[in-house]
BATOR-920991 format. One record per atom (N, C-alpha, C): x, y, z. Coordinates in steps of 0.02 Angstrom, whole numbers, padded with zeros to 5 digits, always signed. Example, Ala and Ser with C-alpha at 12.3 -4.5 7.8 and 13.67 -1.06 7.14 Angstrom:
# BATOR-920991
+00660-00284+00390
+00615-00225+00390
+00660-00165+00390
+00642-00112+00354
+00684-00053+00357
+00645+00002+00394
END
This chain:
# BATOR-920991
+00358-00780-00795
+00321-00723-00819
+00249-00726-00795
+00220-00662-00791
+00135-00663-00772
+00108-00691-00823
+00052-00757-00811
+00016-00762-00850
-00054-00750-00822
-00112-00748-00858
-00179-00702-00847
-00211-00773-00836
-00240-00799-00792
-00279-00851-00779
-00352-00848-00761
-00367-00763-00763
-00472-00754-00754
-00448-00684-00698
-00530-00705-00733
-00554-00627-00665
-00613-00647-00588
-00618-00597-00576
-00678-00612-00504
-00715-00564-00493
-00760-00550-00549
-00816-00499-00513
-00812-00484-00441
-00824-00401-00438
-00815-00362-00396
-00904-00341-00405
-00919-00295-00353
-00978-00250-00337
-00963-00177-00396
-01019-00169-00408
-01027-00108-00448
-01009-00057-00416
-00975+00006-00425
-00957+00065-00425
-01035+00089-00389
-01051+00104-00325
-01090+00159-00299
-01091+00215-00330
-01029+00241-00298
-01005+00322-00288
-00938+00338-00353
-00898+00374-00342
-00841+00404-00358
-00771+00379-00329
-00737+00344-00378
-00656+00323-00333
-00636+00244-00340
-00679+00200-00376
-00643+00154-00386
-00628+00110-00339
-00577+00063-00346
-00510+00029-00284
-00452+00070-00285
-00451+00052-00211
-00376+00076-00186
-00325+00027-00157
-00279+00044-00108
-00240-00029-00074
-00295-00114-00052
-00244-00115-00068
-00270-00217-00035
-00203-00249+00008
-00230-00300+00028
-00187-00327+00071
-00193-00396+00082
-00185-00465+00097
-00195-00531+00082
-00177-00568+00159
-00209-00598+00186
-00228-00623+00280
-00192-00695+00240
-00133-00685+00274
-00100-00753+00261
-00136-00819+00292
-00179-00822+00340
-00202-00897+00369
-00249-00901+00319
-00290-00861+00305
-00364-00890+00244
-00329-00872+00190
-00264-00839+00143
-00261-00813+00088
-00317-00781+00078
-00383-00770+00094
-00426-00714+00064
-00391-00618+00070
-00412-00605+00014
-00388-00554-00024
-00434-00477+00011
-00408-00442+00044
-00444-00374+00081
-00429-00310+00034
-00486-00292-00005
-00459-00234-00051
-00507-00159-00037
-00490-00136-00046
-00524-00056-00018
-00565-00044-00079
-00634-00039-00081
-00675-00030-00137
-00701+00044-00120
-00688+00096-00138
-00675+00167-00110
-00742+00198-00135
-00765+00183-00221
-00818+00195-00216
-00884+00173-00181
-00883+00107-00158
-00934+00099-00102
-00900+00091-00034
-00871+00125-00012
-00850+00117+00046
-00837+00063+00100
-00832+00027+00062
-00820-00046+00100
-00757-00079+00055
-00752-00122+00111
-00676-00177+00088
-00727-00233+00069
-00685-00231+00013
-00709-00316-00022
-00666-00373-00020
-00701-00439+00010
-00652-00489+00031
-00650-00541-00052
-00597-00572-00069
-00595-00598-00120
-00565-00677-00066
-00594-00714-00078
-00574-00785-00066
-00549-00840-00142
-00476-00837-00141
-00443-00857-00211
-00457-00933-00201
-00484-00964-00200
-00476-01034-00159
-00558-01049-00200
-00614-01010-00206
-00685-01022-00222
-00670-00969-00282
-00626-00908-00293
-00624-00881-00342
-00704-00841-00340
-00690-00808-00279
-00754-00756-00290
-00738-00718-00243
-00800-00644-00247
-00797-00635-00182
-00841-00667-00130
-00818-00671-00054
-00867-00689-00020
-00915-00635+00036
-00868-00598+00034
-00924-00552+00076
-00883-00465+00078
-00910-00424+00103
-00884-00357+00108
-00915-00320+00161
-00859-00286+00172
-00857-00249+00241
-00873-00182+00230
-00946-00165+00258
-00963-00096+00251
-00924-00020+00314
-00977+00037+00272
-00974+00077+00339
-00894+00118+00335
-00877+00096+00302
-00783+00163+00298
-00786+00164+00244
-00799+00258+00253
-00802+00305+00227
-00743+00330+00176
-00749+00323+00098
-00691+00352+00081
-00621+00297+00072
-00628+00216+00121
-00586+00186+00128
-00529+00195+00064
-00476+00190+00088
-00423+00194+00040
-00368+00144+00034
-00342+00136+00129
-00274+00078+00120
-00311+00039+00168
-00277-00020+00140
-00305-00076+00191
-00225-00128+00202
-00210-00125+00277
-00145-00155+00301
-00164-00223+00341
-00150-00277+00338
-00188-00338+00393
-00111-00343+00416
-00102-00374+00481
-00065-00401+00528
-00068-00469+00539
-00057-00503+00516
-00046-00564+00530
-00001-00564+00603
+00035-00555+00635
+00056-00559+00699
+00006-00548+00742
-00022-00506+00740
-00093-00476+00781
-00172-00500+00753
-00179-00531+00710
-00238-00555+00651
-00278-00484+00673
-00267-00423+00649
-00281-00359+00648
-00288-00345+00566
-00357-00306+00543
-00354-00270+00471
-00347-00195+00504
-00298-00136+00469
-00349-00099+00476
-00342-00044+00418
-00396-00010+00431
-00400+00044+00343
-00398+00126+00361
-00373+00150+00304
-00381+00217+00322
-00436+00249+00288
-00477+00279+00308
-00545+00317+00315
-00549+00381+00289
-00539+00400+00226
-00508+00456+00199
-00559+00512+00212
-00626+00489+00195
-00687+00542+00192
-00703+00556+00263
-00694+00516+00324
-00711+00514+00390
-00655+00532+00431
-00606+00541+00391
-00548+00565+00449
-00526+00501+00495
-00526+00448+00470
-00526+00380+00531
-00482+00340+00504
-00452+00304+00550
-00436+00236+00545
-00484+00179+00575
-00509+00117+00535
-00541+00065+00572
-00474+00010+00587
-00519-00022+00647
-00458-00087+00666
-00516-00144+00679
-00499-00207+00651
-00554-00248+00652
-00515-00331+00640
-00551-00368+00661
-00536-00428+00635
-00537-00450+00572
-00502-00516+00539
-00524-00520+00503
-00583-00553+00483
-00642-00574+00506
-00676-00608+00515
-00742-00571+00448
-00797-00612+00452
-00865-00618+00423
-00885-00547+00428
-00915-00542+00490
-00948-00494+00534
-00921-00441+00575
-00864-00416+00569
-00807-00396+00618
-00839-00307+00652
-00831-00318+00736
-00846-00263+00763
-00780-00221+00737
-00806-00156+00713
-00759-00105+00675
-00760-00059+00731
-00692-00043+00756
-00673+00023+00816
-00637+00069+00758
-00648+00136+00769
-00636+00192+00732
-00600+00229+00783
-00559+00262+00740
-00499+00313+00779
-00486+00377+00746
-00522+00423+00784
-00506+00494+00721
-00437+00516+00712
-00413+00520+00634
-00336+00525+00647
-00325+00595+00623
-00279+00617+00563
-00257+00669+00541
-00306+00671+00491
-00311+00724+00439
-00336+00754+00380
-00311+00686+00309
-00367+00694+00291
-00397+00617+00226
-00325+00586+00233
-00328+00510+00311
-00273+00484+00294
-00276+00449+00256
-00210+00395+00213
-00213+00350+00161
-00147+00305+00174
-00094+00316+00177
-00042+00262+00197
-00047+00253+00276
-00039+00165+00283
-00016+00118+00323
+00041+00070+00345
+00066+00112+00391
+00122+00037+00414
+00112+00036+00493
+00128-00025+00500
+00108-00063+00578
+00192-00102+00612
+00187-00101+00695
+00247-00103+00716
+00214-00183+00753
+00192-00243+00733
+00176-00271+00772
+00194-00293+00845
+00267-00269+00883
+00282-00277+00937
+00270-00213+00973
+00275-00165+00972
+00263-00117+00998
+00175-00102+01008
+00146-00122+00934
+00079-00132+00920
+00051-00030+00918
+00115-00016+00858
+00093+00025+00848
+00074+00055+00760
+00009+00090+00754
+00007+00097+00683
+00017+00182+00666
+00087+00184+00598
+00067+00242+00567
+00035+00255+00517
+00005+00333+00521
-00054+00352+00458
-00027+00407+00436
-00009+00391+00358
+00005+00464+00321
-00057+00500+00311
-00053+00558+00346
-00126+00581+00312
-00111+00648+00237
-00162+00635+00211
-00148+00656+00141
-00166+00743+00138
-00184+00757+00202
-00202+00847+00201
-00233+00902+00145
-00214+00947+00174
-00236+00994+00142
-00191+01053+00090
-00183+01078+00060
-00144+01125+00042
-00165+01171+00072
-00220+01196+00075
-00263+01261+00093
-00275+01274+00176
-00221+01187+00211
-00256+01215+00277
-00187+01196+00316
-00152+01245+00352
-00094+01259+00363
-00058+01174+00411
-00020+01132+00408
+00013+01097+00435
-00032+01018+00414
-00065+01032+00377
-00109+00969+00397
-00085+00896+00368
-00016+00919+00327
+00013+00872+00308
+00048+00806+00384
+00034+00776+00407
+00046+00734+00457
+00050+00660+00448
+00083+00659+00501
+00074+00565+00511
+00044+00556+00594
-00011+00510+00576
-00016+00503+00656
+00021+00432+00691
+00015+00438+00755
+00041+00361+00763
-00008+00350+00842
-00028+00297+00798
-00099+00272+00867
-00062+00210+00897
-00090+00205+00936
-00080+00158+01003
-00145+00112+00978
-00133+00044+00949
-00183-00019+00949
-00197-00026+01025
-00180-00029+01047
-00202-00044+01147
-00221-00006+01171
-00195+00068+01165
-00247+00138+01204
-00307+00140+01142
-00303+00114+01091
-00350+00151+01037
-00351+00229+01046
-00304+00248+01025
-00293+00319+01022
-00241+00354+00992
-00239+00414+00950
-00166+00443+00941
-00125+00446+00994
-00061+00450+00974
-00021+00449+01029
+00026+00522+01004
+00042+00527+00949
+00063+00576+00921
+00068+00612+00859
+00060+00668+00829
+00057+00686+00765
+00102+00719+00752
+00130+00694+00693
+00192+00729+00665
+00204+00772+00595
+00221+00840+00598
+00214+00879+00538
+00265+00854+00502
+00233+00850+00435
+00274+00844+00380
+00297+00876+00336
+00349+00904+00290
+00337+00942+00234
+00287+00945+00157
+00262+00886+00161
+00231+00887+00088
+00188+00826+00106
+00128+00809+00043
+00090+00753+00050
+00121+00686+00037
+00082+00626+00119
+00099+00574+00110
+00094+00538+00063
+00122+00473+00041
+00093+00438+00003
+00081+00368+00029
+00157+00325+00009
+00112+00265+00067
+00177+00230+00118
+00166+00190+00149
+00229+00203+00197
+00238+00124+00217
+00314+00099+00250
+00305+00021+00260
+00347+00035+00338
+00335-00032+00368
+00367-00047+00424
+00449-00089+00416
+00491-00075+00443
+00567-00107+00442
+00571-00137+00498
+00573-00180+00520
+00581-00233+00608
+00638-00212+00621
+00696-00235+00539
+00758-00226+00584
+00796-00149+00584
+00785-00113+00579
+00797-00046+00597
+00734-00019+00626
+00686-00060+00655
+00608-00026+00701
+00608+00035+00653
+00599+00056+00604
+00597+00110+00577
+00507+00111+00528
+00477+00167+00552
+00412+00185+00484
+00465+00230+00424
+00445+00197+00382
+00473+00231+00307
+00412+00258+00262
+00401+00338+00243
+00354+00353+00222
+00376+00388+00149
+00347+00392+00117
+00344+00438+00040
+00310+00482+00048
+00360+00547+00018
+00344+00603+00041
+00323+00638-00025
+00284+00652-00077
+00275+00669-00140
+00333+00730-00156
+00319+00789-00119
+00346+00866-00138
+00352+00903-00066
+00415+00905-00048
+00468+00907-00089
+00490+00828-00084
+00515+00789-00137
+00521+00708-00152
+00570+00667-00096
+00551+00648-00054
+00590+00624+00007
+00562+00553+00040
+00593+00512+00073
+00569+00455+00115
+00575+00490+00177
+00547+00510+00242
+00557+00509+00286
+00550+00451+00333
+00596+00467+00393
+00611+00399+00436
+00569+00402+00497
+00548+00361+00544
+00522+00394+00609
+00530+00294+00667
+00558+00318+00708
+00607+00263+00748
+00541+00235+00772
+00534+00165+00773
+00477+00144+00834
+00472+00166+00888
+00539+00157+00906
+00537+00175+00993
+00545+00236+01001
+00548+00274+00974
+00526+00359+00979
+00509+00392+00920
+00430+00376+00925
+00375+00401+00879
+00353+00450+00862
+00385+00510+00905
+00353+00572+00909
+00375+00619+00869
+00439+00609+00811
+00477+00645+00780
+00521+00626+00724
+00526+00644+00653
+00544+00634+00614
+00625+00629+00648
+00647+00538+00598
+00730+00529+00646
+00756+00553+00613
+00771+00544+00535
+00787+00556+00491
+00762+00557+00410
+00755+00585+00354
+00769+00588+00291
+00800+00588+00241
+00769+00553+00202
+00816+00558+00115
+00785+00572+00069
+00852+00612+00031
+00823+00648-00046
+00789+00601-00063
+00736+00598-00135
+00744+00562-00167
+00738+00589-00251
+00780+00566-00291
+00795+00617-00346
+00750+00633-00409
+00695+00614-00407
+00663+00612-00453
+00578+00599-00418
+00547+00666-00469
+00484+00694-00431
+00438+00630-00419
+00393+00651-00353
+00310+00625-00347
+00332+00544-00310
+00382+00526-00266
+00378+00452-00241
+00303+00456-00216
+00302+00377-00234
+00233+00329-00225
+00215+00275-00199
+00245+00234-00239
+00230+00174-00210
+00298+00145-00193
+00297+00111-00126
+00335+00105-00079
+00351+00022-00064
+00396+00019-00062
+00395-00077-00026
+00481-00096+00002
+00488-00143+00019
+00545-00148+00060
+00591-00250+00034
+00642-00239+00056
+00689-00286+00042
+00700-00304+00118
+00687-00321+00139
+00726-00368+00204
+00793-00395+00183
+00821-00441+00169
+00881-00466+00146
+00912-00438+00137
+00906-00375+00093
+00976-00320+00075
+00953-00254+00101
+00919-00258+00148
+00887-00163+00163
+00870-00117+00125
+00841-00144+00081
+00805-00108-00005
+00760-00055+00010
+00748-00004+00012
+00683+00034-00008
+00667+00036-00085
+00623+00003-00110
+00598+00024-00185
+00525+00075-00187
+00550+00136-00212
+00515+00185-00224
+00489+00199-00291
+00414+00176-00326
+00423+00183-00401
+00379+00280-00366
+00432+00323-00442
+00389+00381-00430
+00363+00411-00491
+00343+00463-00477
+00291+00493-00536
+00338+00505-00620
+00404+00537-00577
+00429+00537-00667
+00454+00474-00683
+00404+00431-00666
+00419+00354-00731
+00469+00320-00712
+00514+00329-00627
+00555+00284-00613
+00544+00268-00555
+00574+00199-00564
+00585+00151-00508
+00666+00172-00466
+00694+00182-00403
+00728+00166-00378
+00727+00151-00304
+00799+00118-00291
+00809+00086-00242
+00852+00101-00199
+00839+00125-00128
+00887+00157-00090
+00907+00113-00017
+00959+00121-00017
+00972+00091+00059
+00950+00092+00121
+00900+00073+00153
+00859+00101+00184
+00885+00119+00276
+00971+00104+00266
+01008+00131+00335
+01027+00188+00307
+01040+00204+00249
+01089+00274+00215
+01062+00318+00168
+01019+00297+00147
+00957+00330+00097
+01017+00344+00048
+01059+00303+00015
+01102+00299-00030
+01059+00264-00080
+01056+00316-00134
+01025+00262-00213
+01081+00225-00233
+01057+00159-00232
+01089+00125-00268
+01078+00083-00334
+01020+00106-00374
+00997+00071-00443
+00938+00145-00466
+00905+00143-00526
+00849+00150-00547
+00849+00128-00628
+00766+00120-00634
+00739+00084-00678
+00691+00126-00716
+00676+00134-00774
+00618+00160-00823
+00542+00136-00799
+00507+00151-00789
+00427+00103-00783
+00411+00138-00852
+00340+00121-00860
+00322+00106-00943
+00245+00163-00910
+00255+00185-00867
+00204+00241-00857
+00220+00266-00774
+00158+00310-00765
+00152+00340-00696
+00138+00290-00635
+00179+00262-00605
+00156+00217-00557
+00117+00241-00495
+00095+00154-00475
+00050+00166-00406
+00058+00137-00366
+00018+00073-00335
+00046+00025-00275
+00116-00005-00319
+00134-00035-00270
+00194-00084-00291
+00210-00152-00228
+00210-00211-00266
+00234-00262-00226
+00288-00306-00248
+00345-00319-00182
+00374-00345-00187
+00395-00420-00186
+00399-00462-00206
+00394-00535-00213
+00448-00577-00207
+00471-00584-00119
+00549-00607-00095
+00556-00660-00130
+00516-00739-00144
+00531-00783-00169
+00569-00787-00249
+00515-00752-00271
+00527-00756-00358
+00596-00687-00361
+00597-00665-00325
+00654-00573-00343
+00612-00539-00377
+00544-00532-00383
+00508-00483-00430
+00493-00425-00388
+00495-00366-00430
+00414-00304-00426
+00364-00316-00461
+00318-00305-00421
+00273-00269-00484
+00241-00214-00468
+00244-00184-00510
+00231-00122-00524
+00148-00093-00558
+00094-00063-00547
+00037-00045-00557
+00046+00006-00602
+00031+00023-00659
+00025+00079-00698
-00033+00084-00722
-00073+00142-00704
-00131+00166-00714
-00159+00178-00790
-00109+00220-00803
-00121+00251-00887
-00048+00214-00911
-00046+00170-00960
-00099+00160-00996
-00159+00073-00981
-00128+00057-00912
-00141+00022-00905
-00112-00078-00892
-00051-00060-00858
-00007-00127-00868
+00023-00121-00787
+00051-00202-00783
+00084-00202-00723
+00158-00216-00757
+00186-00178-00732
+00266-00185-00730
+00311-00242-00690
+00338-00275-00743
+00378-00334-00665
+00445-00328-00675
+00492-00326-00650
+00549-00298-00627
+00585-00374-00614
+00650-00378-00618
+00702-00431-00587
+00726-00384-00526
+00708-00401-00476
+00770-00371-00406
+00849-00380-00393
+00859-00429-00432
+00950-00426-00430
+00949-00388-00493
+00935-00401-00539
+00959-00346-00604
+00952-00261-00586
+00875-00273-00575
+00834-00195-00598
+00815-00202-00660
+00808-00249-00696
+00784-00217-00773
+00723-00243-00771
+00698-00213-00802
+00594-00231-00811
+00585-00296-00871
+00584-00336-00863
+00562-00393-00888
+00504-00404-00926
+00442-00370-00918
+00390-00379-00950
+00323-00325-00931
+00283-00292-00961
+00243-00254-00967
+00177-00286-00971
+00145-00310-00936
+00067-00345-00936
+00017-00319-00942
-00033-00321-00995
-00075-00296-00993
-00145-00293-00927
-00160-00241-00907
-00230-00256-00859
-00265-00209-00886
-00285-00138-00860
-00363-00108-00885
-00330-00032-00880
-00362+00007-00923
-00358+00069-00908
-00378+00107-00846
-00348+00137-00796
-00370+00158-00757
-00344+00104-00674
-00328+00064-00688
-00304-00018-00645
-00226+00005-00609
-00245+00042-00546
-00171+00055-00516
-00162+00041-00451
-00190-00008-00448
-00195-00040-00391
-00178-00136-00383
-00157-00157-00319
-00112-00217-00353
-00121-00285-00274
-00136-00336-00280
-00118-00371-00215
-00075-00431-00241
-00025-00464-00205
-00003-00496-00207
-00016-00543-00137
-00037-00616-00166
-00037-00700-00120
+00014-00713-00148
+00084-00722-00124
+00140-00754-00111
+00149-00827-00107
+00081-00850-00071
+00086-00930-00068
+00056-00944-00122
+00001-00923-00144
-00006-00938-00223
+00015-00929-00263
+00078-00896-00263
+00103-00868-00322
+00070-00838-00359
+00029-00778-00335
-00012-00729-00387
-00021-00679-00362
-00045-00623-00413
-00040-00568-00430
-00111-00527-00459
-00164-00489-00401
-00192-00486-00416
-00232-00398-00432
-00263-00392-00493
-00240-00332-00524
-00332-00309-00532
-00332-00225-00503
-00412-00227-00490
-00441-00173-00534
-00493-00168-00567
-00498-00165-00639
-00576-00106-00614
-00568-00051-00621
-00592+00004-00613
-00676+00004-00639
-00665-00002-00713
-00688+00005-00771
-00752-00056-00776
-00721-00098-00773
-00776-00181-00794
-00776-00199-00713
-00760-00174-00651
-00770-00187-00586
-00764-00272-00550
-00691-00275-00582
-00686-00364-00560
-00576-00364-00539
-00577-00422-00519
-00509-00406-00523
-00456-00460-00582
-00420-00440-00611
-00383-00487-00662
-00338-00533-00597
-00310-00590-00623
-00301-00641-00582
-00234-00670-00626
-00189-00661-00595
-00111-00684-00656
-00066-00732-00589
-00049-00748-00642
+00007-00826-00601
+00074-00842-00636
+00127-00810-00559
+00178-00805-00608
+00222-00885-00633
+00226-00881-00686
+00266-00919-00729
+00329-00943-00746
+00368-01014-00758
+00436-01001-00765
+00446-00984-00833
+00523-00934-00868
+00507-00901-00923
+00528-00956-00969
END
């Protein structure tokens, strides 16, 4: 079970917006989280239990994806229309790529060395719902693809080369092939409004989709066949999956808890308290933790999972 072992002061709230995605650089375990109201990524180093430094200058930042195959970060730039691509380093020269309309989901093809961006559009401005897909080596779009409804957040599959995206309305995963990027391959329903947060099973070809009406399910990600769903204990947000232990967890905003899930069952195991407003989530795997970023008091809660 999660237990709560401290927090790590974060930077004060600038602007408007909180945290958004994070992401964890497996060689340092330091922790890359999108601090949206000051526009910079904040690095958390779990090892000194602080932060150690933060990355200015992106605008709006929202998702932040690192590559460990490529030791590549990069973020989507919601207020600037951009994607950055950068090292992970101290000081890192930041290259910018203008993509689609306020993108926010990330997934990366490290052999191909290609990244897609859900961009989150417009209602009011005809098609702007898209995904782009840039070329890390040209630094450039390579292609943009119309969507039906707004992205949400999206993962990479190696073994079907497939981008898997969440599609809010009308409620769908769409598919789009590595090796031919330029066009939606295929789609699946998905039965229950607002998918969100997104993550993947390797071992059994899992898509876990928690969505807005309060459920978790899990679809086959060759057949877009549901094969489980689960209650969450509110409106979910990020979600990570945890191959070692079989967990989710799950981010719930209002009223404030992370949800953790058994992956062979499906049944939700335990409801953890974090902060009102806290829908955002990273998981270190080699540490076995779980780390939960706290809007409100501007620090992140710090939990370590437990045998029960």
């Amino acid at each position: 079970m999660l237990q709560h072992i401290g927090y790590i002061d974060l930077p004060n709230h600038v602007g408007v917006g909180g945290f958004d995605h994070a992401a964890v650089h497996a060689r340092t375990g330091r922790i890359f989280v999108a601090h949206t109201a000051n526009d910079a990524v904040d690095v958390i180093d779990p090892e000194a239990g602080a932060r150690v430094f933060s990355i200015p200058d992106l605008r709006g930042v929202a998702g932040v994806l690192i590559s460990d195959e490529s030791q590549l970060v990069f973020t989507s730039n919601r207020a600037e229309n951009t994607i950055g691509i950068f090292t992970p380093s101290v000081h890192p020269d930041i290259e910018k790529i203008p993509v689609g309309l306020r993108p926010n989901g990330l997934a990366y093809d490290p052999v191909r060395r290609l990244v897609l961006v859900g961009n989150v559009g417009d209602a009011a401005v005809s098609n702007s719902h898209t995904l782009s897909i840039v070329g890390v080596d040209d630094r450039k779009v390579l292609a943009e693809i119309v969507v039906s409804g707004r992205s949400r957040w999206a993962v990479y599959d190696p073994k079907t080369e497939a981008f898997y995206v969440n599609i809010a309305d009308p409620p769908q995963i769409v598919a789009v092939a590595s090796r031919d990027p330029r066009r939606i391959a295929y789609a699946f329903a998905v039965p229950f409004a607002g998918p969100h947060g997104l993550d993947l099973d390797l071992a059994s070809h899992r898509l876990f989709c928690a969505c807005d009406a309060q459920v978790l399910v899990t679809l086959d990600a060759r057949t877009g066949r549901l094969q489980s769903q689960a209650e969450l204990s509110g409106v979910p947000d990020v979600i990570f999956f945890n191959s070692a232990r079989r967990r989710l967890y799950v981010a719930i905003g209002n009223p404030g808890t992370i949800d953790v899930l058994d992956t062979s069952t499906m049944k939700r195991l335990e409801s953890v308290p974090s902060e009102e407003g806290a829908h955002t989530l990273a998981l270190a795997p080699a540490r076995d933790q779980v780390y939960a970023f706290l809007p409100k008091t501007h620090r992140a809660a710090v939990y370590r999972e437990g045998d029960c």
